[in-house]
C-alpha positions as CSV (number, residue, x, y, z in Angstrom):
1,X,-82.9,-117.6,-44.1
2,X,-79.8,-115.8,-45.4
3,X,-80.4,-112.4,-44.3
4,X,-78.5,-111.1,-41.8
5,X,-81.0,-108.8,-40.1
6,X,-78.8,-107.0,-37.8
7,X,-76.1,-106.3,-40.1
8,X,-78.9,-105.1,-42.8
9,X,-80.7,-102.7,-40.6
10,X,-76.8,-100.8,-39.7
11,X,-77.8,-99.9,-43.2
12,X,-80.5,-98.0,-42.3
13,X,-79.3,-95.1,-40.1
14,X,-83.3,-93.6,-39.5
15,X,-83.3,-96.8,-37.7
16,X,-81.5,-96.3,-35.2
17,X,-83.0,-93.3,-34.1
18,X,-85.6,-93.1,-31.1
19,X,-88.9,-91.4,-31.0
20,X,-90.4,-90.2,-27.7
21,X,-87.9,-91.3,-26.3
22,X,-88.7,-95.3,-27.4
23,X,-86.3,-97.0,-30.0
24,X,-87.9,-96.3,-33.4
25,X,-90.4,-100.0,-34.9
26,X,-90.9,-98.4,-38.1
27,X,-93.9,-100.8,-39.5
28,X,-94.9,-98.3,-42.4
29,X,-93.3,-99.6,-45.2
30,X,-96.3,-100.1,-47.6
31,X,-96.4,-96.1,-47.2
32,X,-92.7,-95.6,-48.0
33,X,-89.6,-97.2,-47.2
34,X,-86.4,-96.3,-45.4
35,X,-83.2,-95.8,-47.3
36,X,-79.8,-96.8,-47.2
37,X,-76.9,-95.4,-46.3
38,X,-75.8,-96.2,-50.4
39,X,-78.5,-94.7,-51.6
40,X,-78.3,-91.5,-49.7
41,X,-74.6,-90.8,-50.8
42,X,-75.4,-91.9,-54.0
43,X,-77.9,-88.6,-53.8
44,X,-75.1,-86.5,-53.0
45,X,-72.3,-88.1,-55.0
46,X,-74.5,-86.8,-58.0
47,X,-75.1,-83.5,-57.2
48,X,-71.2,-83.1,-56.2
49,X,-69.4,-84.7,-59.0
50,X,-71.6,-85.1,-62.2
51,X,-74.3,-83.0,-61.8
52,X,-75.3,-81.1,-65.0
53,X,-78.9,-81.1,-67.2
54,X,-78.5,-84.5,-69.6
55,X,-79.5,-85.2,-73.2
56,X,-78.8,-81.5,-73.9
57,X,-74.7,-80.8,-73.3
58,X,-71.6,-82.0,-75.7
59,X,-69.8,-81.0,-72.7
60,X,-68.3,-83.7,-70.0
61,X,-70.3,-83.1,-66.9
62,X,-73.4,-83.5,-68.9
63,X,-72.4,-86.3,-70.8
64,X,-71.6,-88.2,-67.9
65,X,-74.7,-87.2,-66.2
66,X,-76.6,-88.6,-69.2
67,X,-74.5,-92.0,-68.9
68,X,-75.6,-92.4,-65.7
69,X,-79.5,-91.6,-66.3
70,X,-79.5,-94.0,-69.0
71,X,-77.8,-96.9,-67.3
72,X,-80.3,-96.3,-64.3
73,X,-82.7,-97.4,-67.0
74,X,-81.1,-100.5,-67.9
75,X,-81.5,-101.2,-64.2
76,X,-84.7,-101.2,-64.0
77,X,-85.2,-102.6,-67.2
78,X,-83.3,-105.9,-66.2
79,X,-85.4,-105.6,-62.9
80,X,-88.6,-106.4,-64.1
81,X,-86.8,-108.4,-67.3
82,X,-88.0,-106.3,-69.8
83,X,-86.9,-107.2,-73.2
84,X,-85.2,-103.3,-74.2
85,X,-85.0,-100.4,-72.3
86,X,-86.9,-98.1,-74.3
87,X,-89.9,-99.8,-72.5
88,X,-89.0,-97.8,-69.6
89,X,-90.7,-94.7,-69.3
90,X,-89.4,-92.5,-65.8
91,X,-92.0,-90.4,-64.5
92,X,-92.8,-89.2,-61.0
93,X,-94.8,-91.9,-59.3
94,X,-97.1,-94.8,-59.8
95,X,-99.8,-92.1,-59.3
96,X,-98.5,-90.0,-62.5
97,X,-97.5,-93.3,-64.6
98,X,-101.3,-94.7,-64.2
99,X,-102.4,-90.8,-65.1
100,X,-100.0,-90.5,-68.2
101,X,-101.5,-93.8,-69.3
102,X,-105.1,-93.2,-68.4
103,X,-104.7,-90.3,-70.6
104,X,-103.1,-91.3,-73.3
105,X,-104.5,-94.6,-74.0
106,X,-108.0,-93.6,-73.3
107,X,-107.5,-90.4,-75.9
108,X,-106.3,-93.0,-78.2
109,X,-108.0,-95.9,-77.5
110,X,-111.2,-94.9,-76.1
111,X,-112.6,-92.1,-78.7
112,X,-115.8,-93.8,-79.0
113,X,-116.2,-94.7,-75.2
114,X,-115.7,-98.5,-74.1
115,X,-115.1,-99.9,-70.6
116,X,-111.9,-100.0,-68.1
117,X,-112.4,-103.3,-65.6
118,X,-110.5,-102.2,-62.2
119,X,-111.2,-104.3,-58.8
120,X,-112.5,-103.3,-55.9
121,X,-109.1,-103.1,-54.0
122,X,-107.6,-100.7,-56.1
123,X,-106.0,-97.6,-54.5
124,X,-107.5,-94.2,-55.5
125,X,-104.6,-93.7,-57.4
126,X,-106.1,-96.4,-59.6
127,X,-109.3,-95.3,-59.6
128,X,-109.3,-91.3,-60.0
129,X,-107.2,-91.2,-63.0
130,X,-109.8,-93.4,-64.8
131,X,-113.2,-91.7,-63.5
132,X,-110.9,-88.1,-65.0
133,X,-111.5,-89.7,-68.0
134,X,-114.8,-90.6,-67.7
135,X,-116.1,-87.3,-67.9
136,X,-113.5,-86.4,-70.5
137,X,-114.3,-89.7,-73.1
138,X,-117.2,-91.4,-71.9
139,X,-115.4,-94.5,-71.1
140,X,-117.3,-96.6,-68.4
141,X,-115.8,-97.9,-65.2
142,X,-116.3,-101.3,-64.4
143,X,-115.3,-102.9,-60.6
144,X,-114.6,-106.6,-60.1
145,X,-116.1,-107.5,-56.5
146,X,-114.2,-109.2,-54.0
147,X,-114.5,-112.2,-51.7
148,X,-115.1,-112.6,-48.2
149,X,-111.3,-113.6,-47.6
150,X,-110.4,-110.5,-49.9
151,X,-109.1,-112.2,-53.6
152,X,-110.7,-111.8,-56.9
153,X,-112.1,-114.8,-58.8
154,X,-111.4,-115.3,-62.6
155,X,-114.9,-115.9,-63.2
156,X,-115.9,-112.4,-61.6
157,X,-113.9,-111.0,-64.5
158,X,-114.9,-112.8,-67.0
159,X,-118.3,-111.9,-66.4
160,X,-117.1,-108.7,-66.5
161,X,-115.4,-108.4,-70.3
162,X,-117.6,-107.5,-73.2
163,X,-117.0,-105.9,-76.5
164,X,-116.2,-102.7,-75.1
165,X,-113.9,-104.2,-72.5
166,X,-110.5,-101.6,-73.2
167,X,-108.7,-102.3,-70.6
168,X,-108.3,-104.5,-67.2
169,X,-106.2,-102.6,-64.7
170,X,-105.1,-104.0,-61.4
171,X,-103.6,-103.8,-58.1
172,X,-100.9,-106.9,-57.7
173,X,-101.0,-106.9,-54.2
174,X,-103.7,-104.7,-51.9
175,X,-102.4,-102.3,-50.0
176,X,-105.2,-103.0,-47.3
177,X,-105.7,-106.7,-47.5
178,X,-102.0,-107.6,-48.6
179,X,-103.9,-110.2,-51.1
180,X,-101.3,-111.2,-54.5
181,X,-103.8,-111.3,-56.9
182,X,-103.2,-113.9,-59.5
183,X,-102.0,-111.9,-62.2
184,X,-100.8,-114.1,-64.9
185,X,-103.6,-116.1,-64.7
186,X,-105.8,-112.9,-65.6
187,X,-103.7,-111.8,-68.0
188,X,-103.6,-115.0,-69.7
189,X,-108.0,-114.4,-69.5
190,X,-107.6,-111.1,-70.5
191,X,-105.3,-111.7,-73.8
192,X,-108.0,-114.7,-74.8
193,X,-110.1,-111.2,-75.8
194,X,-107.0,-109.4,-77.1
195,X,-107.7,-107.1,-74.6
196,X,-104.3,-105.3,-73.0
197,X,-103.9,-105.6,-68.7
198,X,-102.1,-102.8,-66.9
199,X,-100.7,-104.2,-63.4
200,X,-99.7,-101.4,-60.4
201,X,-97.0,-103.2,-58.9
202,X,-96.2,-100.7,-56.1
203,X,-96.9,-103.0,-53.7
204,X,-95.1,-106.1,-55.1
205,X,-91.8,-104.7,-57.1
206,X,-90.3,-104.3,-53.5
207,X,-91.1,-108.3,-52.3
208,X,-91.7,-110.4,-55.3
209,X,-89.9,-111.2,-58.4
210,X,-91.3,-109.3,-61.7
211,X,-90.6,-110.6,-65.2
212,X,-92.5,-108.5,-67.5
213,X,-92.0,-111.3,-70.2
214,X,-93.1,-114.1,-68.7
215,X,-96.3,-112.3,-66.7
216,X,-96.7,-110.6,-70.7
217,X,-98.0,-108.0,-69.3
218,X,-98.6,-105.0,-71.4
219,X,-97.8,-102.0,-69.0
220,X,-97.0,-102.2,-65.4
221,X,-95.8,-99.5,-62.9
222,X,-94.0,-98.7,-59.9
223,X,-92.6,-96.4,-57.3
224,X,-89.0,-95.8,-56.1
225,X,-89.8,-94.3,-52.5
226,X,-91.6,-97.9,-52.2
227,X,-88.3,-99.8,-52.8
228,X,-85.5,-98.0,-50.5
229,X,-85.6,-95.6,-53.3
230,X,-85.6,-91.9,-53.3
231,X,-89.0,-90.4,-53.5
232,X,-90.9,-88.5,-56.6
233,X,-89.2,-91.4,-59.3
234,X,-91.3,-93.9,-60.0
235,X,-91.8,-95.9,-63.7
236,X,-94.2,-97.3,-66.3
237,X,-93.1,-100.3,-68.3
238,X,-95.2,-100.7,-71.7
239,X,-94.4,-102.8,-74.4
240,X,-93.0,-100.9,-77.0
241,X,-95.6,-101.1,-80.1
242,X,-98.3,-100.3,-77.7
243,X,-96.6,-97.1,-76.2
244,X,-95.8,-96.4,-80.0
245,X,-99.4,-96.0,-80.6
246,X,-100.2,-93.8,-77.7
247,X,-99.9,-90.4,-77.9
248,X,-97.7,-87.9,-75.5
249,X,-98.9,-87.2,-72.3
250,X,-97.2,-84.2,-72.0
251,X,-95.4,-81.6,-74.1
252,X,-92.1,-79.2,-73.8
253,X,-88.6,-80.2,-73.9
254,X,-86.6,-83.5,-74.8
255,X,-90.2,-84.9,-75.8
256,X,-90.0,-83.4,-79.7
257,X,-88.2,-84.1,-82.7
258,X,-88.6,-80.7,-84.1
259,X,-91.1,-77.8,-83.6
260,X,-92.2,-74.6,-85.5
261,X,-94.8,-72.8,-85.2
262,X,-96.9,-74.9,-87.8
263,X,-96.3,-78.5,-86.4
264,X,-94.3,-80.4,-83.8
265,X,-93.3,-83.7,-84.2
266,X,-92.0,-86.5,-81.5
267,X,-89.1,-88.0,-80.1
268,X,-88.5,-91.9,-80.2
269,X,-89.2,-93.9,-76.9
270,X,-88.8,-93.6,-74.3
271,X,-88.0,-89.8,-74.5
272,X,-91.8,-88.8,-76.5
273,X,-93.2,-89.8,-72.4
274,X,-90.7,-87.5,-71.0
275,X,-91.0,-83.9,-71.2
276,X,-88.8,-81.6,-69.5
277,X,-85.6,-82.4,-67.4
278,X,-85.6,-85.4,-65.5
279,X,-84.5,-86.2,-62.4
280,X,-81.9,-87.9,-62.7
281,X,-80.2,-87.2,-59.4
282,X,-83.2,-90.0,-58.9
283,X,-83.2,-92.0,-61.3
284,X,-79.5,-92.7,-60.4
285,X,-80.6,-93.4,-56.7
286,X,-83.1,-95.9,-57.6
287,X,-80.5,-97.7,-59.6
288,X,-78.4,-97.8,-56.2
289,X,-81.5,-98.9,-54.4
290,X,-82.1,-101.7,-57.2
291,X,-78.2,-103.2,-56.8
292,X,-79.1,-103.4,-53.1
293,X,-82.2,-105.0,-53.5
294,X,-80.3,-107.0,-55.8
295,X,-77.2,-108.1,-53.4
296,X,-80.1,-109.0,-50.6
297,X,-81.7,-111.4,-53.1
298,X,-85.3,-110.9,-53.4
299,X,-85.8,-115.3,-53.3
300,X,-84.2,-114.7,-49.7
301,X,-86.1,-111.5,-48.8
302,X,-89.6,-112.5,-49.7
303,X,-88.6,-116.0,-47.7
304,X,-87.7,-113.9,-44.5
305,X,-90.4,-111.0,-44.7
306,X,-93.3,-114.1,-45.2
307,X,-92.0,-115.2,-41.8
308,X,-92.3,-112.0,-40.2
309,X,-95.6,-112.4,-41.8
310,X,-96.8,-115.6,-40.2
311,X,-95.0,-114.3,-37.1
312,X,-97.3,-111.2,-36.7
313,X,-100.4,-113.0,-37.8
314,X,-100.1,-115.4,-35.6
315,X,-99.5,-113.1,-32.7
316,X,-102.0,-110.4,-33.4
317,X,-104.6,-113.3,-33.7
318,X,-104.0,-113.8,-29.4
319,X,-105.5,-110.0,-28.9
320,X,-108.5,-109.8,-27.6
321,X,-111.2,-108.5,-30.2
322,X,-108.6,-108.7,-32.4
323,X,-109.8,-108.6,-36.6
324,X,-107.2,-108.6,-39.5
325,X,-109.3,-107.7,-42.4
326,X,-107.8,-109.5,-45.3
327,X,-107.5,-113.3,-45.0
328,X,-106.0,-114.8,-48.6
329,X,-103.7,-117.6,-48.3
330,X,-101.4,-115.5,-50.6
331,X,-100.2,-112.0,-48.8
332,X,-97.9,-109.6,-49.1
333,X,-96.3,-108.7,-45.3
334,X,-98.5,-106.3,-44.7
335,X,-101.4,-106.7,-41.8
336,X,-104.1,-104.6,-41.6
337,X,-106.8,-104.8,-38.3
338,X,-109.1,-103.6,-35.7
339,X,-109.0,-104.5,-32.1
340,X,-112.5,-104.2,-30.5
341,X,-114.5,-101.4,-31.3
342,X,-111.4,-98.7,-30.9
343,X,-111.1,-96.1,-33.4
344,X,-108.2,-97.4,-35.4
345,X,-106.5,-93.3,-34.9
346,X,-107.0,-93.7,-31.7
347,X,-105.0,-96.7,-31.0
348,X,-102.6,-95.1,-34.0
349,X,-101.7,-91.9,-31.7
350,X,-101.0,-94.2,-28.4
351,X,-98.5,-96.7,-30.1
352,X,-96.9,-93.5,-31.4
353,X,-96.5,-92.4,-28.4
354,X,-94.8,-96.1,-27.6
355,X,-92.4,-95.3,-30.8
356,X,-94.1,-97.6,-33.1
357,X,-95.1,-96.0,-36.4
358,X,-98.5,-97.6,-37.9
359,X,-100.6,-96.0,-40.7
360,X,-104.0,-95.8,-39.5
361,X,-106.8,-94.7,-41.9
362,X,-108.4,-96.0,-45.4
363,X,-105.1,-96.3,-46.9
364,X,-106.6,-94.1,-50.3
365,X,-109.0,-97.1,-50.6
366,X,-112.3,-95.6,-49.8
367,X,-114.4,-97.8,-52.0
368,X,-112.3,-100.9,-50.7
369,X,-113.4,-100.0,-46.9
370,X,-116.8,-98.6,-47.7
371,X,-117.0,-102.5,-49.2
372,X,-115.9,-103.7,-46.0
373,X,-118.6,-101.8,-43.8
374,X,-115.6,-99.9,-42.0
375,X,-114.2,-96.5,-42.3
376,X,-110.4,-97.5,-41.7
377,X,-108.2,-99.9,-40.3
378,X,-104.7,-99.7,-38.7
379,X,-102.1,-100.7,-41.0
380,X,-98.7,-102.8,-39.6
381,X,-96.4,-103.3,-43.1
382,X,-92.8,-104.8,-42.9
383,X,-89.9,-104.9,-44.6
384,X,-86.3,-107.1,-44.5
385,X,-85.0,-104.7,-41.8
386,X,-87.9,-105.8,-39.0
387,X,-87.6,-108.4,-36.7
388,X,-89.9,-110.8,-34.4
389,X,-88.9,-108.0,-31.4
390,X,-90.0,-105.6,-33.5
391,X,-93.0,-107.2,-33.7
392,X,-93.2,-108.3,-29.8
393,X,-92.9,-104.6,-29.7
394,X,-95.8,-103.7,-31.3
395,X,-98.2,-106.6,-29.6
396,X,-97.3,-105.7,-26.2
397,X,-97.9,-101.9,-27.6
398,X,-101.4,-103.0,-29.2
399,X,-102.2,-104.5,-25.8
400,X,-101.4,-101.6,-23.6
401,X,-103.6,-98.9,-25.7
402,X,-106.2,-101.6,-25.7
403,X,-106.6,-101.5,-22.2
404,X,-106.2,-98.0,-21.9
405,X,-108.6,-97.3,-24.5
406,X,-111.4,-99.8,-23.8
């Protein structure tokens, strides 16, 4: 391991802050991230030196502004190793990148109804966008079930696909079960019927190396607040002659080519998914966040945080009653579980209380737990900055509010 944790988490200043008078074990990660220090005065750097509206101006504030909202996206371009970075459409979230395509493609694609294939671990924001279209194009919604362990089987898909297959959209790693679903493998299935995958990599971007290329995936999205980034960025990658087929998702500013009053016609991509201004103060940050992911080295931060991983696991496993839901041999850090028969908020607010921030809840995966037979689950999720005392933390936390709880 070549992290140096201690050094890394002087980065972080939140971290060093105590609530309720404990030292802060921040183990929420898979809800948001912390950021750094670099990314925060990268924030402010903007907004004090070069802040002006971009695209528009001839003048030098805003042409530097736009230099620097453009070179964020050939950031994240060579992030996920996309081949140019007109692929890389900026919106404000996973959530609105899987709406803008839900609505798009299915307006385009799905005129005469057909069938999306999601899983049955997909967050809601995976889900909702694609049942608003239901009732809007008649599409039908088709779930992939899951295994006892919590992974998908190729076969289940298969089984799935038919002639009106449209799409297959996917989760690569559960938010609940940490699970990496084998998504080149599916794609690979899902191309043998020419039909086009979407993958929500919120959950991976962050731990795992992505290259768009060699996945050949067709669209695939992210957040920013996921990945020590600021919040309300977040990106859809799509390869360019599909988004070239789909029609805008929204309409105003920087989005047209010219209107009148009898017709409007588009901008090239990426700008025809981009209506209005940007926020580029954001997009900039995420760039930051990107080079520090980047220094880190994502080989020796998925190494490290899959320790922590086996570290936790293997302790939570000693708690009485103890139950992690999600066992696949291939996880994402993130641990979710049950002790007993305690309500998971219950045990949430008491280890609070101890200074260690859980989520607690169904984690926007409603259909996931109602799968399960449970209505939530207590949610431990780590990043590079935790440490085994972090985690010793929690188990002595865990085993306190049992007691007190039983």
């Amino acid at each position: 391991m070549f992290l140096n944790v201690n050094e890394i988490r002087k980065d972080f200043p939140i971290l060093q802050r105590e609530v309720f008078g404990k030292p802060l074990v921040y183990l929420d990660n898979a809800a948001t991230t912390q950021k750094p220090v670099r990314v925060i005065k990268k924030i402010e750097e903007v907004y004090s030196t070069i802040n002006s509206n971009i695209h528009r101006g001839v003048h030098h504030l805003s042409q530097l502004a736009t230099t620097a909202h453009e070179e964020a996206r050939k950031t994240v371009q060579e992030y996920i190793h996309a081949p140019n970075s007109r692929e890389i459409i900026f919106t404000r979230g996973t959530t609105e990148s899987i709406n803008l395509l839900a609505s798009s493609f299915c307006r385009s694609q799905c005129r005469s109804g057909g069938e999306i294939i999601l899983t049955a671990m997909e967050h809601h924001a995976n889900i909702v966008p694609w049942q608003m279209q239901q009732s809007q194009t008649g599409i039908k919604i088709r779930v992939v079930p899951i295994t006892e362990k919590g992974e998908i089987r190729l076969e289940d898909i298969e089984e799935l696909i038919s002639s009106e297959t449209r799409l297959i959209s996917l989760t690569h790693v559960s938010n609940v079960l940490g699970t990496i679903n084998p998504i080149k493998e599916i794609i690979r299935l899902a191309h043998n019927y020419d039909i086009p995958v979407l993958i929500d990599a919120a959950q991976s971007v962050q731990h795992l190396e992505i290259d768009v290329q060699d996945l050949d995936c067709d669209f695939l999205v992210f957040s920013s607040h996921k990945m020590y980034g600021p919040t309300g960025i977040g990106v859809l990658y799509g390869k360019e002659n599909l988004l070239e087929k789909l029609p805008p998702y929204q309409g105003g500013g920087e989005m047209i080519a010219h209107v009148s009053f009898q017709k409007t016609t588009f901008n090239e991509l990426p700008f025809k998914f981009e209506a209005g201004t940007p926020d580029y103060v954001g997009t900039v940050a995420l760039a930051e966040a990107i080079r520090y992911i980047n220094e880190l080295g994502l080989s020796d931060i998925h190494h490290y945080e899959k320790e922590l991983l086996r570290y936790a696991t293997t302790e939570l496993m000693k708690i009485d009653g103890m139950r992690i839901i999600g066992q696949s041999e291939k996880k994402s850090p993130v641990i979710s579980f049950l002790v007993k028969n305690i309500h998971p908020y219950d045990m949430g607010m008491l280890l609070d209380r101890m200074g260690i921030a859980l989520r607690t809840g169904h984690h926007c995966a409603q259909p996931l737990m109602e799968s399960l037979g449970i209505e939530g689950t207590l949610r431990a999720s780590f990043a590079f900055y935790n440490t085994k005392e972090e985690i010793d933390v929690l188990i002595e936390g865990i085993k306190k509010a049992a007691k007190m709880l039983e």
